[in-house]
C-alpha angles and dihedrals in degrees: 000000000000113000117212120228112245105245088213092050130024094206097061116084122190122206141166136215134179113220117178097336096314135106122242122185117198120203113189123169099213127190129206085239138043127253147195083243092053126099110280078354090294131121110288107077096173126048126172117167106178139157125202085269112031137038089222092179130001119180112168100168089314133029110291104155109019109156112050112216093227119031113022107166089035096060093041089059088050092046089049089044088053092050096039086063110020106037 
């Protein structure tokens, strides 16, 4: 997965993945530095991974959306694979 840095705001990143068949867009707003906002207080402080059908995984500061409904160990690999590299 490469993410694609936003023009209008240098601390949201874009990506794409393809799980099972379907789409998936992540959107993640990432800092230089951790915080206490950030996922497990590391960098990413936004997190929204989302097909045309389904919110998988929604983290906008805290937990909102944390068990997709399709998926499930699929989108976990590719969650793990985010943080492992961006956080």
């Amino acid at each position: 997965m490469t993410f694609k840095q936003a023009k209008d705001n240098k601390h949201w990143y874009i990506g794409k993945a393809t799980i099972n068949g379907e789409e998936y867009t992540v959107n993640m707003m990432r800092f230089e530095k951790p915080s206490d906002f950030g996922i497990a207080e590391g960098r990413i402080s936004k997190l929204y991974i989302f097909s045309k059908t389904e919110e998988a995984l929604w983290y906008d500061r805290e937990w909102v959306r944390t068990t997709p409904k399709n998926n499930t160990k699929e989108i976990q690999k590719l969650y793990e694979e985010i943080i492992k590299e961006w956080n």
